[in-house]
N, C-alpha and C positions, 0 to 999 in steps of 0.2 A: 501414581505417575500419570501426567498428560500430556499427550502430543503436542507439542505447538509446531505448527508451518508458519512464518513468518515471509513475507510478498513484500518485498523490496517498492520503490516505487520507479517513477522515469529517469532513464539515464544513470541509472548508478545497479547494481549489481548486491546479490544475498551476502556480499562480505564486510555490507553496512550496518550487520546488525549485530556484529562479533559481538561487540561489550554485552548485549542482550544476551544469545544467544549462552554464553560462557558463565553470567549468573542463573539462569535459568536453569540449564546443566548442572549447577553447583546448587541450586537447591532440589534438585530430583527427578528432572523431567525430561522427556525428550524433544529437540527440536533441530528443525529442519530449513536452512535457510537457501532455497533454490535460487542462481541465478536465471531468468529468464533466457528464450532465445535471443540472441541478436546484440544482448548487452555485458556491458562488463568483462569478464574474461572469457563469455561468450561470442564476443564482436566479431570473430572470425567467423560467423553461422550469418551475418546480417545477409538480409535479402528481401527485395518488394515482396516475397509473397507474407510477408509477418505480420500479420495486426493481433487486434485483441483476442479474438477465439485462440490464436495460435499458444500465448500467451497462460490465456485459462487452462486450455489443454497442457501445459506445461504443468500448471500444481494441481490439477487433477491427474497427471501421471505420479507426480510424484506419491499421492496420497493411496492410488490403487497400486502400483508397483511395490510400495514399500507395508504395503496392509495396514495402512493405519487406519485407528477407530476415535473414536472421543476426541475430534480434533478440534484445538482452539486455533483458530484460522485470525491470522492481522494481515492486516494492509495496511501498509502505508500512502499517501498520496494516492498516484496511478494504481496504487495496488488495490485498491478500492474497487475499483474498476473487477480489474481482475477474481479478487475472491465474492463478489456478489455475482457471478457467473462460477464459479469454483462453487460455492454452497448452493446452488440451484442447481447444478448436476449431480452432486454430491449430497443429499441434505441427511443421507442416515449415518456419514462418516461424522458429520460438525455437531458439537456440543455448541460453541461459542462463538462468536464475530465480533471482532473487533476492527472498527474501524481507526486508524491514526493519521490523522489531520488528513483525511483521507475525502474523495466524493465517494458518493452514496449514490448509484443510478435505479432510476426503474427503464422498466421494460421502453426499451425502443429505446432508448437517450445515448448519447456519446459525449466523451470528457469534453470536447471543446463546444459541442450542448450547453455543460454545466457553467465553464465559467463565467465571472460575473462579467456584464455588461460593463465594453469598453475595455478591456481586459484583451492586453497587445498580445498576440500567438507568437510562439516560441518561432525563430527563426529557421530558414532552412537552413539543413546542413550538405543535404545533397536533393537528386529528382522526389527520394522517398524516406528521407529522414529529418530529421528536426535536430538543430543544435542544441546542446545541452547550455540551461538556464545557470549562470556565474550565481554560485555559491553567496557571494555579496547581495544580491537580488533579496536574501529573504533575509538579510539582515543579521547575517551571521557572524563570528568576531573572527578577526581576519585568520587564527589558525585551523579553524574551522572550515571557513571558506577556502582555503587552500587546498583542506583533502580532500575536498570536493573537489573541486578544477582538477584534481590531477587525477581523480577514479573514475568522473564518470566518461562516457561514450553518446554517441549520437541515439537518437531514438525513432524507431517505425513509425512516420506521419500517421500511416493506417489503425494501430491501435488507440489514436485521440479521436478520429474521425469514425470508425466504426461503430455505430449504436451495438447496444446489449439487447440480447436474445434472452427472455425469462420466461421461464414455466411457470413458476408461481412464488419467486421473488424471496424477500427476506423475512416477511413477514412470520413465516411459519415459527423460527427459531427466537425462542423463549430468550435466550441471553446476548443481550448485543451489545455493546458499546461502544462508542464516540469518545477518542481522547481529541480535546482540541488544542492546540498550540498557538497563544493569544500574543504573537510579539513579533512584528509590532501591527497591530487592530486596527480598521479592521484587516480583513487576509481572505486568500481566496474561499478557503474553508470556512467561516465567519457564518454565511449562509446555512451552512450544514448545521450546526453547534446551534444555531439560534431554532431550527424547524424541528432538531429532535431533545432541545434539551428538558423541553416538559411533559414528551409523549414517554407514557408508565410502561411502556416496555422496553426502555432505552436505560441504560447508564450512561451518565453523561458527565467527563473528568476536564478539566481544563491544565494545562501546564505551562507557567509563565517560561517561556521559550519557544524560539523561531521555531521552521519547519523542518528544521535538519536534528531532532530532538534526540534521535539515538547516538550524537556525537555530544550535544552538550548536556542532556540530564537522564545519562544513559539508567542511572539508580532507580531514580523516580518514575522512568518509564516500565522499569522492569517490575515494580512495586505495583502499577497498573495491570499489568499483564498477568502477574501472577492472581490478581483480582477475579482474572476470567477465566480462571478453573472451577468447573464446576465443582 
């Protein structure tokens, strides 16, 4: 049996990874899908003081509060962010890292750091939040996009804008991989997929679908995932 923590990404909430989540469970393991502060059925917590530390400290409680050991740690998107500061405070909890369709930081960088040049920033939604990105944006089929628009919530400005704090990064951790979601290419993630898919300590998966991947090839993601059991 292995832990899986599963990191939601921006604007949407740990109730995006049910379909995961439920075959995962059904084939033996346990897993944990936190929503973040500030989002989702969290929204009533939102507040300027929230950025990314806030955020990491969220699944690093969860993973000391609940004892867990051997953990296969995902990120999705934002969540990227998030668990590559989650296994740097943690690194004797993490077997695995997985990144999905996710950024990848070093030390000092911040998500709006990463993205590509020329790459419009998410709208304001208020003095300290960012509106949530329309589901149609990444090319989604319109039932898809729809349960998107209706879940997610606005998002903490300060968790894009805040650089990562690293002791000594990801490098240490023997098992990592990179699923990328190629549809339609290139995509903001395109960059990541292309810098680690020849480096030998990477697994590196591709999945012909958008970047809302655990609603349209909820199977074949979970078929990855299970990959990343030690």
């Amino acid at each position: 049996m292995t832990n899986f923590v599963l990191v939601h990404g921006a604007w949407i909430g740990g109730f995006c990874w049910r379909a995961n989540a439920q075959a995962l469970r059904k084939a033996g393991h346990e897993v944990y899908t936190p929503t973040m502060t500030g989002l989702g059925e969290r929204i009533h917590l939102m507040s300027p003081s929230i950025n990314l530390d806030t955020h990491i400290v969220d699944i690093v409680n969860v993973i000391k509060y609940e004892e867990l050991s051997d953990v296969v740690l995902v990120g999705h998107s934002y969540g990227g962010m998030v668990i590559t500061g989650v296994a740097d405070a943690l690194p004797d909890k993490i077997t695995s890292l997985v990144y999905l369709d996710a950024f990848v930081p070093e030390n000092g960088q911040s998500l709006v750091g990463l993205l590509p040049p020329g790459a419009p920033p998410p709208a304001a939604a208020s003095e300290y939040t960012l509106a949530p990105l329309p589901g149609a944006v990444f090319g989604a089929k319109p039932e898809v996009a729809a349960y998107v628009d209706a879940h997610t919530t606005p998002h903490p400005t300060a968790c894009f804008t805040q650089a990562i704090k690293l002791t000594s990064g990801i490098d240490r951790f023997k098992k990592k991989a990179y699923i990328y979601c190629n549809v339609p290419e290139p995509t903001t993630f395109t960059p990541f997929y292309e810098k680690l898919k020849n480096k030998k300590d990477w697994t590196v998966h591709t999945l012909p679908c958008t970047h809302i991947v655990q609603m349209e090839l909820p199977d074949e993601l979970t078929a990855l995932l299970l990959q990343a059991v030690p």
